[in-house]
N, C-alpha and C positions, 0 to 999 in steps of 0.2 A: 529329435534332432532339429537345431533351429535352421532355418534356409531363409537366406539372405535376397531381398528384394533386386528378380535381374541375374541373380548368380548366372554367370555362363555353363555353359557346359562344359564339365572338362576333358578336350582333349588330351588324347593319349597319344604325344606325338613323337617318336623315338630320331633321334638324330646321330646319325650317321656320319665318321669322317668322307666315305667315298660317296660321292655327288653324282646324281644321275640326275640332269635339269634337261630333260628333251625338246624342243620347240614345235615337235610333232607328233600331237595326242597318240596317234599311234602306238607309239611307245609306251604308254601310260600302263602299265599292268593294272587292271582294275580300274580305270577313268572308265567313268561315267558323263556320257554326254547327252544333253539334254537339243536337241535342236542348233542350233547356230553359238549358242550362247556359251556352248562348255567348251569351245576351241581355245587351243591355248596358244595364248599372246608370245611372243617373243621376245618379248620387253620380261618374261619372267624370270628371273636370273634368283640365285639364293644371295642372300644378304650377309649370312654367315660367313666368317671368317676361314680359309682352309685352316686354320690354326685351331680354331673355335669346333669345328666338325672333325678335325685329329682328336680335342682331348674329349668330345663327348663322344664317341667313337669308342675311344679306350674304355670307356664303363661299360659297351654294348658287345663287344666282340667285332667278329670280322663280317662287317656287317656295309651294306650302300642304302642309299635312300632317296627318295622321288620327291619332288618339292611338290605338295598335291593342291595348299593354297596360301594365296597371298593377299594381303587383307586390303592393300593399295592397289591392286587389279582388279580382285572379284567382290569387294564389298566389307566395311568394317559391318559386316549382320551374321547372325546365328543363323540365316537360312543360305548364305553363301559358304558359308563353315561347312556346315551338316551337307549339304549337294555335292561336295569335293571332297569330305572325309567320312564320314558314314561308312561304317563293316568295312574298315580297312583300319589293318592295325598288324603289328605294332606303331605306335606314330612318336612325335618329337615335337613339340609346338613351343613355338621361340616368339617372346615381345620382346620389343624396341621401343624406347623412348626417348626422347629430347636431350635428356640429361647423358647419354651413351651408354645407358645401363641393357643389357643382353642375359635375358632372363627365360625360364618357361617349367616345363615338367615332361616325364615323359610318364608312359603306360602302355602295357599289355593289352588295353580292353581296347575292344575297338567302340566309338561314338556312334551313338543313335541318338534318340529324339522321346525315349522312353520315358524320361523324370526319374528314373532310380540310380541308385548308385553300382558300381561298381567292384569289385573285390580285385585289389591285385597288389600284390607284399612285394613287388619288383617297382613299383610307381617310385617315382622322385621329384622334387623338385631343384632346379638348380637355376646358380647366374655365375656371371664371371667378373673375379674382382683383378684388371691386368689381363694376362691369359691363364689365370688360375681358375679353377672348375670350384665351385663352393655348392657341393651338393647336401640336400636336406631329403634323407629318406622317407619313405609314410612311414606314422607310429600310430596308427588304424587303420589296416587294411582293406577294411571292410567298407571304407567310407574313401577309400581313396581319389574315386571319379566322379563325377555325374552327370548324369544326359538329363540337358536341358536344351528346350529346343530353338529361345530365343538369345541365347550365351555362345561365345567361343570354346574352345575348350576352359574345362571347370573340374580345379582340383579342390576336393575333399572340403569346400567349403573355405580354404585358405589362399587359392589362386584363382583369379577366372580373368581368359584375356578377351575382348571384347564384350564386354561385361550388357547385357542388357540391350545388345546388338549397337553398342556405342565402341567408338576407339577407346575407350576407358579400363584399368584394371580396377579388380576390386581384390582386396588384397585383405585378408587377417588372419594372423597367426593364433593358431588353436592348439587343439590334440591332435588331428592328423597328419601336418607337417610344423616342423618348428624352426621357425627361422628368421634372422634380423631383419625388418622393413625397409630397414636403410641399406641392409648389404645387399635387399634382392632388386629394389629398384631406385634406392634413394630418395621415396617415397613422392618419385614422379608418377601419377595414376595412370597421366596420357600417354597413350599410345602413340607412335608415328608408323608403327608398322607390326605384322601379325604371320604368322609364316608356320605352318604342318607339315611334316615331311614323312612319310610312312621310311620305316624301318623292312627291310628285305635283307636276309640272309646272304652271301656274297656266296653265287656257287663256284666250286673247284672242280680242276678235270682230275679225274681218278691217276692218269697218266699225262706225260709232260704233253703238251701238245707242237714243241719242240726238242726233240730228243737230245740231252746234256748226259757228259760223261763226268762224274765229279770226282776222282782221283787225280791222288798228290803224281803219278804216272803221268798222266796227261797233262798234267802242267807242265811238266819237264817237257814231254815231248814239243809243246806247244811254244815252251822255250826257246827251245834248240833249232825247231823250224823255224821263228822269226830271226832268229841268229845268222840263219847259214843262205834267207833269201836274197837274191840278186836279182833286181827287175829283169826283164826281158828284152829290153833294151837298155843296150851293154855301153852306152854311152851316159848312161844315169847311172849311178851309185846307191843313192839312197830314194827312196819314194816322199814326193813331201805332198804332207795332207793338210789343207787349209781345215781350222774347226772356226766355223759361223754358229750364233747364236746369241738369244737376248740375256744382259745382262742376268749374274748370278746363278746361270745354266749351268755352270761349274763347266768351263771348259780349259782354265788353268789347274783346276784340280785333278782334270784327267790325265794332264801330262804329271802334274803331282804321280796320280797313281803307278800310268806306267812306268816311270823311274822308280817307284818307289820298289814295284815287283823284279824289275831286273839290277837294282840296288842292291837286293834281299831288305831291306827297312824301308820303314815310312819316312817321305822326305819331303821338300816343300820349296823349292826351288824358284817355281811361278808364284808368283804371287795373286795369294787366292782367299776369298770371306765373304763378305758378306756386305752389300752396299747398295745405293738408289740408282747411283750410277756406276759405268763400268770402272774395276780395279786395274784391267788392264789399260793403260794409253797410248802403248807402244806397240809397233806389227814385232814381235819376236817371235824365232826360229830354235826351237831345240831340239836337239840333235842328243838320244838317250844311251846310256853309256851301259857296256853288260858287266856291274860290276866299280869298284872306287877305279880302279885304274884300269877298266876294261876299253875293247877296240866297239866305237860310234856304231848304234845298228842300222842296218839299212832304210830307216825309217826317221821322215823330219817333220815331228809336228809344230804348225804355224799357228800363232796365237794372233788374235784379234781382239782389238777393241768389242764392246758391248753391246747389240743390236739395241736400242732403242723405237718406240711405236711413234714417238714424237717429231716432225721434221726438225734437220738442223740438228739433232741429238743422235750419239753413240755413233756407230762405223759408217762410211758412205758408200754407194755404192760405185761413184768412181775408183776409188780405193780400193775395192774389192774387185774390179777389174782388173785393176794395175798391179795388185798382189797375184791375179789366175796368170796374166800375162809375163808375170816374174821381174816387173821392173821395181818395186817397192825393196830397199834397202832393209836387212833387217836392222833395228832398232830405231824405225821413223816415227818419229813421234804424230802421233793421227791428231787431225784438226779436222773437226767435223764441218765447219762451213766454209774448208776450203784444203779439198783434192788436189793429191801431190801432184805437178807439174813436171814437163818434161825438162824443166831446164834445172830443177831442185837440183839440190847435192846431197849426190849420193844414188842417181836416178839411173837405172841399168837402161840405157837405150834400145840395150842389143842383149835382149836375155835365149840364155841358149837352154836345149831341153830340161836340164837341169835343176837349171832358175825358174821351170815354172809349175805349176800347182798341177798335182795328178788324180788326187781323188779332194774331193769336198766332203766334209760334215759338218750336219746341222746337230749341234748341240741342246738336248731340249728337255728341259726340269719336267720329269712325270708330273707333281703335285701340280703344275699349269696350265697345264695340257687343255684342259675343260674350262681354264678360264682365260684363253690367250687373247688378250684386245684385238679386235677385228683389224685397227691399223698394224699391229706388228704381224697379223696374219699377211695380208697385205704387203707389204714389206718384204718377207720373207718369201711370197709368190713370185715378187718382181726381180729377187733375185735367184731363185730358180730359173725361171725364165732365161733368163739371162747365161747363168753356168749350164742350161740347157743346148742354148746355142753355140755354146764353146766345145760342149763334148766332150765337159770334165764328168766324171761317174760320181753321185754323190750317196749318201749312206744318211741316217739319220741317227743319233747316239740319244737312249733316253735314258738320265741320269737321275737318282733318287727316286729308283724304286722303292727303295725302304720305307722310305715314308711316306711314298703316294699308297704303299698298300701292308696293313699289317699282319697280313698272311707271309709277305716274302718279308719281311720284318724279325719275324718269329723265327724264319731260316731261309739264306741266299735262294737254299736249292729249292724253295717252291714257286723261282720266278716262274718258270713255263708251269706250274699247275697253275695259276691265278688267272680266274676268269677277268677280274679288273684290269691287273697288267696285260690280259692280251687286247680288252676292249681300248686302253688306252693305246699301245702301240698301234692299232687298226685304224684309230680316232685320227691322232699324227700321223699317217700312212695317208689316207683321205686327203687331212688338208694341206700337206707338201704336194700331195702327188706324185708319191714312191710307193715302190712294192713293198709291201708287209718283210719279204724277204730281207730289205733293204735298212729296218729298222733293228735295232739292236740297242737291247735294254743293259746299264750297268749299274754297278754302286764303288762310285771312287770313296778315297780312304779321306776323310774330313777329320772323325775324331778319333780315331785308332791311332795306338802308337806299336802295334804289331803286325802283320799281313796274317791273311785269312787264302788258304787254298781256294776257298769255292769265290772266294771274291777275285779273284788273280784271273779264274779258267773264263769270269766274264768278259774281264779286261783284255786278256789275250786272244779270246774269242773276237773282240771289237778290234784290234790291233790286225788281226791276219784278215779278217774281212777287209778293211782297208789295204792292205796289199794285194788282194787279188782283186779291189776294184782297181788299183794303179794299174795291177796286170793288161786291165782289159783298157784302161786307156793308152797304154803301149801297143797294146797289141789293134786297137783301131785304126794310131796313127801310120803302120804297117803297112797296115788292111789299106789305108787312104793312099800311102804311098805308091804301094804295089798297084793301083790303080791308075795311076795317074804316069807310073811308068810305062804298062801295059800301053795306053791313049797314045 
């Protein structure tokens, strides 16, 4: 067998759509730390696309993964490689180059520093051409890895990414993987970046760990009970819920959805897709019908502009005031660098309980969750804060579970067994600073042109939580009153 002067070693690096990028080694199942040197930086973020870790994900199963090295933090060298990935496996090891080509291989074997090869008939190599996966299997099993000890990972003598403990790929297609030099990197050699990620199993709870009743019975019922609510205070008709949240969280889709369940079809009302900036520009109010000619349900969801992380961009939060406070018109068209005014037309001076906002939701894309910009964190704290001191009850809606996890993908009803969908709900529970209770996972209806029972018992699950938080904001103001009567 000829061996090529430098070949890296090849890592065997499996990647994973679901992202576990911790800032606190602790977390590291299997890190090894070496003195001061092995703490991991916070500046280590994954470079892969959530798009990029969805389709290689799909070759793997239901599967998460640990970013273990990064070749721009700990070293374009084979002994930075080998000290973060050694006897850990399965892994996923991704180059980046200049030219924007996203390339690597994955393997079974875990890396050492032995000089032999390998055996593993699961090995691949792959890049992406767009967002399409262009994978090139081993067609020698036997040869598919190697541990070498001054290389990155080093496939079968046809890949190796830090090649000879340089940013360099050394690349030739042989007998153990076969595949175009231009499709796998465009035959740019240089590295700009080098990245391992061990592959870990995604564990499930045997039993839900939030107990769901999934019969077409309990839809009904759960029908009929939003049907026939009336707040608690008998001077309000309907409860109206503000939905906040950053652009594309799908929070016109949700009203999509729930019309679409007390419709009986899928319908589309809001206007809702997919865009940089937000679709909505107008504060609107819908008010969801039971039924083509049915009577208004006690419930009025208020649509908002886009949270944007950028100042001067998406909803403000004067606005967001002036909407909790009930003086915002519906159909105002939002202007981000300049909050409506009391003298605008159209401006309620004098809004009575009715006109003003009962419960708050934060609208929040699972698949983001992990990579939310610290400014839109931010953001999103100050106006907690804020609806905190007003003493409106607020809820968290996390939408696109489907695709943050493909266990509940596979089917609705294993949101509550998915150990991922609860870390993520726990994750947004932290950085809101709401109770876990307070979070409620859905899947609005985007590409269906049918309704799904088990999809409906989510929606109206999140629909009657929001009535019984309005509940308790009625029944505080009560509580406030009767107090101040008592004095």
């Amino acid at each position: 067998m000829q061996e090529y002067p430098g070949a890296a070693v090849s890592q065997r690096s499996t990647l994973s759509y679901i992202f576990d990028t911790p800032s606190d080694t602790r977390k590291f199942k299997g890190f090894r730390t070496s003195g001061t040197s092995a703490e991991q930086p916070s500046s280590m973020n994954p470079r892969l696309t959530r798009s990029q870790q969805k389709t290689i994900c799909s070759q793997l199963g239901n599967v998460k993964f640990q970013l273990l090295y990064k070749a721009s933090i700990h070293g374009f060298t084979g002994a930075a490689f080998h000290q973060r990935c050694d006897n850990l496996n399965p892994t996923v090891s991704v180059g980046y180059n200049a030219s924007g080509f996203v390339f690597g291989g994955y393997t079974k074997q875990p890396f050492n520093q032995s000089g032999q090869y390998g055996y593993d008939d699961q090995a691949f190599l792959f890049s992406f051409n767009g967002e399409k996966l262009l994978k090139y299997p081993v067609t020698n099993p036997q040869y598919a890895v190697k541990m070498i000890a001054n290389s990155g990972p080093y496939f079968g003598e046809s890949l190796v990414l830090v090649n000879g403990s340089q940013a360099v790929v050394y690349s030739n297609v042989g007998s153990y993987y076969n595949f175009s030099a231009a499709d796998m990197h465009g035959n740019d050699l240089k590295l700009t970046e080098c990245e391992v990620y061990q592959v870990e199993e995604t564990p499930e709870f045997a039993k839900p760990w939030r107990p769901m009743t999934w019969e077409s019975e309990k839809r009904t019922m759960m029908v009929n009970s939003i049907k026939i609510y009336s707040p608690t205070d008998h001077s309000v008709s309907q409860a109206r819920v503000l939905l906040i949240g950053p652009v594309g969280a799908g929070k016109s889709s949700f009203f999509n959805s729930i019309n679409s369940v007390f419709r009986g079809h899928v319908t589309n009302q809001a206007i809702a897709g997919s865009s940089a900036t937000s679709l909505t520009t107008q504060f609107r109010t819908y008010s969801v019908k039971s039924g083509r000619e049915g009577k208004p349900l006690p419930i009025i969801l208020c649509d908002t502009m886009g949270l944007e992380e950028s100042t001067g961009a998406g909803l403000d939060m004067d606005d967001i005031i002036s909407i909790l406070k009930g003086h915002l018109p519906n159909c105002y068209q939002f202007n981000p660098t300049a909050p409506l005014h009391s003298e605008a037309y159209g401006y309620n001076k004098s809004p009575e309980l009715k006109d003003k906002i009962h419960c708050v939701v934060y609208v929040i894309d699972a698949c983001k969750i992990s990579i939310m910009a610290t400014k839109l964190e931010e953001k999103l704290a100050a106006i907690r804060r804020k609806i905190n001191s007003m003493g409106v009850p607020q809820l968290v809606l996390m939408t696109k579970v489907d695709e943050a996890c493909p266990f509940v993908a596979q089917d609705i009803k294993n949101i509550y067994k998915s150990s991922y969908i609860k870390e993520m709900m726990q994750d947004i529970s932290a950085r809101l600073g709401v109770p876990l209770s307070c979070v409620v996972p859905v899947k609005n209806y985007c590409e269906e042109l049918e309704l799904d029972v088990n999809c409906d018992i989510l929606l109206l699950t999140a629909i009657t939580q929001m009535l019984r938080s309005a509940d308790s904001y009625f029944d505080d103001l009560s509580d406030r009153f009767n107090y101040v009567e008592m004095k």
